[in-house]
C-alpha positions as CSV (number, residue, x, y, z in Angstrom):
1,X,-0.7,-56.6,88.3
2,X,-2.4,-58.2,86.2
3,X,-5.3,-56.3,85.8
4,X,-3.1,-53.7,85.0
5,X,-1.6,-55.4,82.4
6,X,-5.6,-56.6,80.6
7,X,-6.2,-53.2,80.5
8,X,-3.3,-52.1,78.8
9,X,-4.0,-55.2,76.2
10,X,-7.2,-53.5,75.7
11,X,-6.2,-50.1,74.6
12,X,-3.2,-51.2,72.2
13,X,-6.0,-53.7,70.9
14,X,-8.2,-50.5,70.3
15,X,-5.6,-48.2,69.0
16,X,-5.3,-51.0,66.0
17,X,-8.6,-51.4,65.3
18,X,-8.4,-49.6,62.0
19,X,-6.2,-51.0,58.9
20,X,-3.8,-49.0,57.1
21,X,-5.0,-48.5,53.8
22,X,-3.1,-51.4,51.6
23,X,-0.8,-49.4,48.1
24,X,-2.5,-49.7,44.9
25,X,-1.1,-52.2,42.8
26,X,1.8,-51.5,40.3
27,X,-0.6,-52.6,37.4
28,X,-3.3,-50.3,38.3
29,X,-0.6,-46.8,38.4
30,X,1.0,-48.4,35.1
31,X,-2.1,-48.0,33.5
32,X,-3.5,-44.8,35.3
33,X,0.0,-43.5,33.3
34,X,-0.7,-44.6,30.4
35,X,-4.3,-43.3,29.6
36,X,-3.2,-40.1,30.3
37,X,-0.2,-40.5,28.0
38,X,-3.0,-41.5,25.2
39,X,-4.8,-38.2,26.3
40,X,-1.9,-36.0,25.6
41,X,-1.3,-37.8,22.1
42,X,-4.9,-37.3,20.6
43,X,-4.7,-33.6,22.3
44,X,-1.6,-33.1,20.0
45,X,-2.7,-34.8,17.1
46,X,-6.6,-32.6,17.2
47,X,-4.0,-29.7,18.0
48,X,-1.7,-30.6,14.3
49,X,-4.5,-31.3,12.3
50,X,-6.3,-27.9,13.3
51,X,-2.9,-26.3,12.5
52,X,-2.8,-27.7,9.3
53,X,-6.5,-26.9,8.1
54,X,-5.6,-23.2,9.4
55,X,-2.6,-23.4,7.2
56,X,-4.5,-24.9,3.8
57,X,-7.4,-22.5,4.8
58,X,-4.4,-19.4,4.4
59,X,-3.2,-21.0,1.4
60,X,-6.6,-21.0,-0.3
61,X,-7.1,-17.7,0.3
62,X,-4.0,-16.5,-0.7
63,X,-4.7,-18.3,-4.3
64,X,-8.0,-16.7,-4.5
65,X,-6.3,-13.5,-3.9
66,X,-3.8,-14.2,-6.7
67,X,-6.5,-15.0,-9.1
68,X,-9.0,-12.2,-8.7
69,X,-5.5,-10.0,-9.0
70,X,-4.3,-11.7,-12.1
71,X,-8.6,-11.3,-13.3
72,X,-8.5,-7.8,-12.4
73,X,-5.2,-7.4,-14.2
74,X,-6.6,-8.8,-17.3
75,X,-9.2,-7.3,-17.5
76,X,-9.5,-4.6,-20.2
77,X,-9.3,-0.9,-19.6
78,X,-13.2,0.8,-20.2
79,X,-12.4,3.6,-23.3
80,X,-13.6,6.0,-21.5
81,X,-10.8,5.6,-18.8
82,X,-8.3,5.1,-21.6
83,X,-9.3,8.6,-22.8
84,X,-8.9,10.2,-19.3
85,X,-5.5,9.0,-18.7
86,X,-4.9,10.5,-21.9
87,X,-5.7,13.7,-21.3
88,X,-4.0,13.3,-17.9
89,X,-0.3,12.8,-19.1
90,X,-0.5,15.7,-20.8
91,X,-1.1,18.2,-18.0
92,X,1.4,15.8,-15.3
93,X,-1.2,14.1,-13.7
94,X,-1.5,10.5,-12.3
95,X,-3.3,8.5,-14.4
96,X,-7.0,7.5,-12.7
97,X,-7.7,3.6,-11.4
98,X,-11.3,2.4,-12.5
99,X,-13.6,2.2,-9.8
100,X,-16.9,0.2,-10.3
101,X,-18.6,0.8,-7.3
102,X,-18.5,5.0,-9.2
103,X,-19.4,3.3,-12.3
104,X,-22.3,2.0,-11.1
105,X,-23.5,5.1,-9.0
106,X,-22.9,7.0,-12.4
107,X,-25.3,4.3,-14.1
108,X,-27.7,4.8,-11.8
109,X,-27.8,8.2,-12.2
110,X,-28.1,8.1,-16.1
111,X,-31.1,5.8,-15.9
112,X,-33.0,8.2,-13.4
113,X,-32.2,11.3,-15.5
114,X,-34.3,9.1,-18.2
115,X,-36.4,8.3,-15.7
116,X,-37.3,11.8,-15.5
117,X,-38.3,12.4,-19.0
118,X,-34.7,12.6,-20.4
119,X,-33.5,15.3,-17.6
120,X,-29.7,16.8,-17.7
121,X,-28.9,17.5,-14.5
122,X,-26.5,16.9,-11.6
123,X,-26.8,14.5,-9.0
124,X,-26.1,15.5,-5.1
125,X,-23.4,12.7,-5.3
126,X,-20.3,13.7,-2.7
127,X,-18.1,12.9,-5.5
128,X,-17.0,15.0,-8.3
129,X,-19.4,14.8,-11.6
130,X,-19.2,15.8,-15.8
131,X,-21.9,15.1,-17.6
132,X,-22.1,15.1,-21.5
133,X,-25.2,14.6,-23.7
134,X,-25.1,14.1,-27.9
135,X,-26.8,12.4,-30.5
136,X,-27.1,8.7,-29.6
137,X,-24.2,7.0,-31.5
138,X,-22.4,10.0,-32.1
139,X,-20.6,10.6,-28.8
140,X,-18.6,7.4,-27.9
141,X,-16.3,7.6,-24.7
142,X,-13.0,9.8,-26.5
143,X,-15.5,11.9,-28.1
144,X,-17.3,12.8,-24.3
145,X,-13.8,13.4,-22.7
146,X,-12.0,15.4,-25.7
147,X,-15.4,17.2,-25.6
148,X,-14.4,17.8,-21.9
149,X,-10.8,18.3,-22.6
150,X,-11.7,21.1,-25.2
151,X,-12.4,23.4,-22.3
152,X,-8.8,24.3,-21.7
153,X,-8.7,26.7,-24.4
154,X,-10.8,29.1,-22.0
155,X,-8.7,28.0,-18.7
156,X,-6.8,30.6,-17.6
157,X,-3.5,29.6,-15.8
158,X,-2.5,32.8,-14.7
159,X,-5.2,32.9,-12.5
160,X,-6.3,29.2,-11.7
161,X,-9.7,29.3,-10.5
162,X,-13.0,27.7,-11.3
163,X,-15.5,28.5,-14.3
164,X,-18.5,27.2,-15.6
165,X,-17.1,27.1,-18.7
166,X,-14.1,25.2,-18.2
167,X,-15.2,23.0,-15.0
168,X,-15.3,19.7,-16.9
169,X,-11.7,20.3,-18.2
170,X,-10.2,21.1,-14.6
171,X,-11.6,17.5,-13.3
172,X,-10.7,15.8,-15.4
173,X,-7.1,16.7,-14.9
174,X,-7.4,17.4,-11.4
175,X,-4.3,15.7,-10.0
176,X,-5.4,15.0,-6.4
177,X,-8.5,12.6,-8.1
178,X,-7.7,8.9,-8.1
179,X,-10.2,6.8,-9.2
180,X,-13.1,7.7,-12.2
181,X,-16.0,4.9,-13.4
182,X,-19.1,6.3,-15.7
183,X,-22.3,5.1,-17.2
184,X,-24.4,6.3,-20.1
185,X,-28.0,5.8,-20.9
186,X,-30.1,6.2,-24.1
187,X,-33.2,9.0,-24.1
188,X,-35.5,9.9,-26.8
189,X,-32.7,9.2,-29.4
190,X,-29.7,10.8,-27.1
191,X,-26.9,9.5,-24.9
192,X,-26.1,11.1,-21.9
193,X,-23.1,10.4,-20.0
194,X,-22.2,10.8,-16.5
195,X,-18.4,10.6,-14.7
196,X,-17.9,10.5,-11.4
197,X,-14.8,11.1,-9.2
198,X,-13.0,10.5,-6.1
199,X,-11.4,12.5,-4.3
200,X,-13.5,15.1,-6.1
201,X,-12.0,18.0,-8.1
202,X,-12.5,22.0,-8.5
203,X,-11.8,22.2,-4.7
204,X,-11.6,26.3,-4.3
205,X,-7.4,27.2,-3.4
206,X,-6.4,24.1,-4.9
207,X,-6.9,24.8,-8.4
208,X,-2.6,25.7,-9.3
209,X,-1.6,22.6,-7.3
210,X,-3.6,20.2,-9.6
211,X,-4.7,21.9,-12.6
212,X,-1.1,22.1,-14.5
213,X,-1.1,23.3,-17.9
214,X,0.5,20.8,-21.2
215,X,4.2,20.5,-21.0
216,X,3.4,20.7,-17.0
217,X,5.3,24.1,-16.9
């Protein structure tokens, strides 16, 4: 028996050779907890204050907005698109915004046509295009479009189509165009103007939708 009863001290003696593993301190989970609280705050702060620059970066934006608007608003209207809008009431059409980006492909034009030994000729531009040339001096901006305007005497409304001779007259009113700009150079003593126009004019079928006569019967 009591053999039996050494060996059976043995085993339990062996079966509890291995500690249980001791809990962690309260200190040590207290302050596990709390540096991940601290996380979570500067996460929420970086989070605000990126919210906040996105929201001043909008603001800006929406001030440089209103600026260039009230700029673009105050700035004056070029005589030559005064003129067109002129012309424009009188035969019911919308009057044309000023485009510079046509302005300035109409400049370009006007310098090449001096380039080319004072040259009168149209450009392959996509847009529509009038062209006027006079004395240098002599032909400010209403004198180009009344020029232009004068055309309408040989316009025949009963049967609206295009003609070399009144071409000029027809864009200029043509009611589907929106936007206009224009350049003019100086050659040999001469001016020579050039007007372009988008959507273009003189579109063939169109020509009794936007080409109304005065009084806009």
């Amino acid at each position: 028996m009591r053999r039996a009863v050494a060996l059976a001290a043995v085993v339990a003696i062996g079966a509890g050779c291995r500690p249980a593993a001791s809990p962690p301190p309260a200190h040590a989970e207290a302050r596990t907890t709390s540096l991940t609280e601290d996380a979570d705050l500067d996460e929420a702060a970086a989070a605000e204050a990126e919210a906040e620059e996105e929201r001043a970066a909008a603001e800006r934006q929406l001030e440089e907005g209103r600026m260039g608007s009230q700029r673009e608003r105050a700035r004056p209207a070029p005589p030559i698109l005064i003129a067109h809008n002129r012309v424009r009431a009188e035969h019911c059409a919308e009057p044309l915004a000023w485009s510079d980006e046509l302005a300035a492909e109409a400049a370009a034009w006007a310098n090449q046509l001096t380039a080319n030994g004072c040259a009168f000729e149209h450009s392959r531009s996509d847009h529509g295009e009038n062209l006027a040339a006079g004395t240098s001096g002599a032909l400010d901006a209403d004198a180009v479009v009344a020029m232009w305007a004068r055309e309408e005497e040989k316009y025949d409304f009963r049967r609206p189509a295009f003609s070399m001779k009144t071409g000029h007259f027809t864009q200029v009113v043509w009611k589907d165009t929106l936007a206009v700009g224009c350049g003019v150079a100086t050659c040999a003593g001469r001016d020579t103007w050039v007007c372009n126009y988008d959507p273009p004019g003189n579109v063939e079928g169109d020509y009794a939708l936007n080409v109304a006569p005065r009084g806009c019967r």
